[in-house]
N, C-alpha and C positions, 0 to 999 in steps of 0.2 A: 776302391775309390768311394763306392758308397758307407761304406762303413765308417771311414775317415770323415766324411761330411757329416755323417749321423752322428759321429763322436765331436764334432767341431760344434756342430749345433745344438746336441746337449749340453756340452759349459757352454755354450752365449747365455742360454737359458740360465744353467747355474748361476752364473756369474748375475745375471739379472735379477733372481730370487735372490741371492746373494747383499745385493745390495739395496734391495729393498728391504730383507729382513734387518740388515743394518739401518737404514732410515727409520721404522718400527721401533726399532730396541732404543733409539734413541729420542723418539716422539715419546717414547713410555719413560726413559729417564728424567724426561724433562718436566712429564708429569707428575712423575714421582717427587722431582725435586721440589713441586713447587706446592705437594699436597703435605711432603715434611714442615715446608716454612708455615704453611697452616696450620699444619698441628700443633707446632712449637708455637707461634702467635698464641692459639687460643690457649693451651696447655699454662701460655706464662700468666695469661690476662685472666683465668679462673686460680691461677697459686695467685696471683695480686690480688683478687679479689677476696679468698678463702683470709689471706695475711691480715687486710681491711677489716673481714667479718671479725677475725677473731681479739683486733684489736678495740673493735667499736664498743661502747658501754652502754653496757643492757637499759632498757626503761623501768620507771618505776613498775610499771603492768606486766608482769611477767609473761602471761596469754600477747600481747603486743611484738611486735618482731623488732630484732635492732635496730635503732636509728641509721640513715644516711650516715657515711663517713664524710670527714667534713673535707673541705674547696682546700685544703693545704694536705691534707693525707693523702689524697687524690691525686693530685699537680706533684707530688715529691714520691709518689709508686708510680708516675706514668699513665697513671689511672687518666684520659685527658676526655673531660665529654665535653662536645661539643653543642650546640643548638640554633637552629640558622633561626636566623634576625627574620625572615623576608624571602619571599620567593618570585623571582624577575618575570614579570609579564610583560615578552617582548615581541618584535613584528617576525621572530621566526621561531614556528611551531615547530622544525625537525632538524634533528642536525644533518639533513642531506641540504647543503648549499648555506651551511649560517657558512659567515667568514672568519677563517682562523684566528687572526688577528682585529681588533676594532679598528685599526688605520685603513684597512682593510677598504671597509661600507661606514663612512662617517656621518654618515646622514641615518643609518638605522636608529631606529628610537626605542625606547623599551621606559616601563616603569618599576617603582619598587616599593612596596607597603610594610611597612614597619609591624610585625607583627601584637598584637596587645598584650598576647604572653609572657613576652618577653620585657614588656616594660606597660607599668599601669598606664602612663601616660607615655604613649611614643611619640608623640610629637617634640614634648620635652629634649627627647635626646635627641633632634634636629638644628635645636636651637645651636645657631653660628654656622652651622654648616651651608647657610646661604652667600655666605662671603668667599666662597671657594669654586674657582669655576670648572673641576676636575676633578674624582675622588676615585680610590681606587677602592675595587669588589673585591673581595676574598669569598670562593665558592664554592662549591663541590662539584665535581662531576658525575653529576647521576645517572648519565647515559652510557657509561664504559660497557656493559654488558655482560663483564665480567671483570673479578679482581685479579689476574695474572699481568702481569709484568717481567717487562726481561732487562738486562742493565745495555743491551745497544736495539735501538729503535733505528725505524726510517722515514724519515719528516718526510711529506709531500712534496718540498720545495726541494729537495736533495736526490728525486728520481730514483728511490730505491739502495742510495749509500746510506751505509747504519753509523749511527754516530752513538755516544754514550747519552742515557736519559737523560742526565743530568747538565748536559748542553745543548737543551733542544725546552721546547714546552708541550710535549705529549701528552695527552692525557692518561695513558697507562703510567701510573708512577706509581709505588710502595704506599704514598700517601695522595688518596686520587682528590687533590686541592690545588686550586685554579686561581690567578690572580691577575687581574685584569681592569685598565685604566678608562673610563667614560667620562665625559662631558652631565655636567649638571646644568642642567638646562633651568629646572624652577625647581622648589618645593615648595609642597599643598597641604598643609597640616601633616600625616604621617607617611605622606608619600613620594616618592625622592621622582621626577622625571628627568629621563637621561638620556643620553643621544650619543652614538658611535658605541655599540653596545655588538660585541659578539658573543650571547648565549641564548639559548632560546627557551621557551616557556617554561615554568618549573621550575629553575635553574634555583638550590637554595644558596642563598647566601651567609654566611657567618659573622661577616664583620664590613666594616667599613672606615675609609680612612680617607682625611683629604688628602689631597693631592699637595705638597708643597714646594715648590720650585728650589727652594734655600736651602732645601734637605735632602729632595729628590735626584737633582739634576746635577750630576759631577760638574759641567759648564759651568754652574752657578757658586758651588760648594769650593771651590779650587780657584779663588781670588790669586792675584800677585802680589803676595806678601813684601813689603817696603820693607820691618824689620830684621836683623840681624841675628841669626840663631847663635847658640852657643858655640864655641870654635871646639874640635875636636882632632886628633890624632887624624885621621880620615881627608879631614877640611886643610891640615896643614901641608901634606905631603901630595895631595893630588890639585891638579890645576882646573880653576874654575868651568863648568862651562858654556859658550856662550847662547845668552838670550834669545829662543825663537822672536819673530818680528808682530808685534799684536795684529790683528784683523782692524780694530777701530780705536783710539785715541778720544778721547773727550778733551781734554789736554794739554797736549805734550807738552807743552814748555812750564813746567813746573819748578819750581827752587828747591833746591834740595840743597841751599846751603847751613840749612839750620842743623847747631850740633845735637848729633845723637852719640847717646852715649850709654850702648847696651853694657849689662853687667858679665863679665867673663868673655869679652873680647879684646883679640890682643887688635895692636893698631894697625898692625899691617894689611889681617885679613877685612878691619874695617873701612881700610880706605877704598881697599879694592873692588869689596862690595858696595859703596856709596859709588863708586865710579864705574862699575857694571850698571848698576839702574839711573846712572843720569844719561850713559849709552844710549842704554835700552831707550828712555824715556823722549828722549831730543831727538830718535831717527825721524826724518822726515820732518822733523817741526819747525817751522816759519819763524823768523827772527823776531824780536819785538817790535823793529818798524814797521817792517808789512804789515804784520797782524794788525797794526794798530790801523796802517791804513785802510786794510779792506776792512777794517769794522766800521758800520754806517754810524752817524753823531750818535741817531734814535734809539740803537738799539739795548738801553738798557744800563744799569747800573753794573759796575766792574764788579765781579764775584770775589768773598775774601779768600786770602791765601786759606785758611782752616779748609774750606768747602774745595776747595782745587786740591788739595791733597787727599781730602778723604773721598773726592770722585776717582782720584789716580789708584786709591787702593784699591778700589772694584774692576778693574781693569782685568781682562781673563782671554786666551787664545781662542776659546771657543771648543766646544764637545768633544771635538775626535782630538785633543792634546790632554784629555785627561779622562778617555773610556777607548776600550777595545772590545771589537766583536770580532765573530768567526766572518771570514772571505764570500763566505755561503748567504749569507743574510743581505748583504748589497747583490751579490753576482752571482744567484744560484742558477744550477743548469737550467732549470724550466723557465723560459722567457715570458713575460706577459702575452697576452691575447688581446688583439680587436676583436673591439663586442658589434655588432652591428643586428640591426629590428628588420623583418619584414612589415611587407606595409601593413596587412594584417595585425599582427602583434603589436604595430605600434597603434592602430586605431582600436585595439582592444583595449591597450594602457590609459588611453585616452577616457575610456567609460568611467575610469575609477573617480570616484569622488574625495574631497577630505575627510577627514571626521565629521565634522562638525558642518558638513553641507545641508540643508533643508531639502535639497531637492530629491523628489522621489521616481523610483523604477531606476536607479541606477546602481552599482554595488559600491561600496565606499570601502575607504580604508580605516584601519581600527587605531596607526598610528604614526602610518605618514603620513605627511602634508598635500601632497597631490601625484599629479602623474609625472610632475618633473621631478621631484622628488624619487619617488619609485624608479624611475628610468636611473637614475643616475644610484641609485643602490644596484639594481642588476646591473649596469656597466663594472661597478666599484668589485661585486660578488664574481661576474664571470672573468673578466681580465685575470683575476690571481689564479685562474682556473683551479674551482671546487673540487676536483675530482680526487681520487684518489687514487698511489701509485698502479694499485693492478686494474681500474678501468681507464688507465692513461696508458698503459701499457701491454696490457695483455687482452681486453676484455674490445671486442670486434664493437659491440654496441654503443656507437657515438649520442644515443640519445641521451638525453638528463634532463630530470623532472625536478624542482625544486618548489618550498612555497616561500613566498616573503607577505608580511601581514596576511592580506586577507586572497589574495592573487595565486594563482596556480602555475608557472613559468615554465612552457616546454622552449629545448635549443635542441641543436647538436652540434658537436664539435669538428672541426675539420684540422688543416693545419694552417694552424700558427691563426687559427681564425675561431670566435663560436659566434653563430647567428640564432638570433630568439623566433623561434618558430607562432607562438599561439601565450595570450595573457589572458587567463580565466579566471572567476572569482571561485571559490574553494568553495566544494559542494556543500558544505553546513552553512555555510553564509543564507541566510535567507534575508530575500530582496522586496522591501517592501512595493508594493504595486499600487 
């Protein structure tokens, strides 16, 4: 019997070395795989490089070294160099606690400086970008710590499910570039300020773009087209079909008796569409007498037909009839959190000042507005709860330290709950007396 046992508990053991040297041999595959795609990267970017040298045309000075190959030999070998514009100076120094997304904390602020290298005069390239009241960053992610990446990651908001990189916005990707929507709050000669901002100090930027609703926003983009397309094999044999019901009217009662008369339509499929959209357009809409009577004498001159049909064209169901997301993004497993202050913590927030306070012996902030400000970015910050899957998961220590501007933020977490324990001003702050 003891020998039986003795042999029973050398294979558990086996069986456990066993499968640990498998998890090894396979930590080492994965390294290996991912020190080949390194070597192939650099190996391809010094032959593109060697191919540039050797096409480049020598200078008059023979002792002088080849020129620069030029901005189109570069762009057409992949050669692609980059140069950041600017680097974000904003109210969070570390990425423990910035918020993943900017919807996130809309109230955080951050600025942006044009750098002079890049342009003699950077204000210049400002000009117009005051008439936009959103612009989108294009960044890098400087913090990853390393450049490995795997093609399924596991978002925060997904508790540990791995989903493909490429439906998600991680920051481990093949190309570590970040892209990201803010509020244009002012600009000051070469400097952008911006508000609902999630990167933190450093952060370089590459480029910058406004924000355009007309181009950006499928809502916007995806009008109800009044004209008639061209009729097709497709259009003749399948039956139309019918019109969802609009969200809002400007409207309805439009004429649609004037004749149209698209080219390469036969008459059948166009009466059927002129009488799909007068359907569509008349649901719900009030007869000419009423309207007539609930309109008061005063209000206004009668709008011409031209202007009542070209409001009917802008006419659109509204966001989710023309974009799809994943289930995950409205309904993920991790539910918000109530954020709640002790009293402490909150007569600490109370100390802060604005920027631009005169008063002295008190710690101020570098770029929010006050402490209701502040308060309602750590509600905005802890609610989506910062953490990450293995200290939500695995890791027994519910405390968390985070900084926003100039404040030092202890909590800890409980369930389904985080309360803010202590609001400190960050130990380089120094406080004038």
């Amino acid at each position: 019997m003891m020998s039986s046992c003795s042999c029973r508990e050398q294979s558990l053991r086996l069986n456990q070395q066993v499968n640990v040297m498998r998890k090894e041999i396979k930590n080492l595959r994965q390294q290996i795989d991912s020190a080949v795609r390194a070597h192939r990267k650099h190996m391809s970017s010094l032959q593109s490089e060697l191919e540039i040298w050797s096409r480049g045309k020598p200078q008059k000075r023979p002792a002088a070294p080849d020129p620069q190959p030029g901005p189109e030999i570069s762009l057409e070998k992949g050669c692609i160099q980059t140069v950041p514009i600017g680097y974000i100076d904003s109210c969070f120094s570390r990425k423990n606690g910035t918020p993943r997304q900017p919807a996130v904390c809309t109230v955080s602020r951050a600025s942006l400086q044009i750098q002079p290298s890049v342009f003699n005069n950077p204000d210049h390239a400002l000009t117009g970008l005051e008439n936009y009241s959103h612009v989108w960053l294009i960044f890098l992610f400087h913090k990853n710590g390393h450049l490995s990446y795997k093609a399924k990651v596991k978002p925060p908001r997904l508790n540990g499910q791995k989903v493909g990189v490429y439906s998600t916005r991680s920051p481990h990707r093949p190309n570590a570039i970040g892209l990201t929507l803010a509020k244009l709050e002012s600009i000051t000669g070469d400097t952008l300020h911006l508000s609902g901002v999630d990167l933190i100090s450093g952060t370089p930027v590459l480029d910058i773009k406004p924000y355009i609703p007309d181009y950006d926003s499928p809502s916007v983009t995806n009008r109800v087209n009044l004209s008639v397309p061209e009729q097709t094999e497709s259009m003749e044999d399948s039956e139309p079909e019918p019109e969802p019901e609009p969200e809002e009217l400007q409207n309805p009662a439009v004429e649609l008796s004037a004749p149209v008369s698209p080219p390469h339509a036969s008459e059948n499929f166009l009466s059927r569409a002129l009488a799909e959209v007068r359907d569509y357009l008349q649901q719900g809409a009030p007869s000419a007498e009423s309207s007539a009577e609930e309109k008061p004498s005063g209000s206004g001159p009668e709008p011409e037909p031209g202007l009542e049909r070209e409001d009917t064209a802008r006419l659109s169901y509204g966001a989710d009839s023309y974009s799809s997301i994943a289930d995950w993004i409205r309904n993920p497993p991790v539910s918000k959190l109530s954020v709640r202050f002790t009293p402490t913590a909150q007569s600490e927030l109370a100390q802060f000042l604005p920027p631009h306070s005169t008063e002295w012996g008190r710690p101020k902030f570098q770029f929010l507005k006050g402490a209701d400000e502040a308060e309602a970015a750590v509600r905005g910050i802890l609610a989506a709860d910062p953490r990450s899957v293995y200290r939500r998961t695995r890791c027994r220590d519910r405390l968390f330290f985070f900084t926003l501007d100039s404040a030092e933020i202890t909590c800890w977490f409980g369930d389904g709950f985080v309360e803010v324990l202590r609001v400190r001003p960050v130990q380089t702050q120094e406080i004038p007396t």
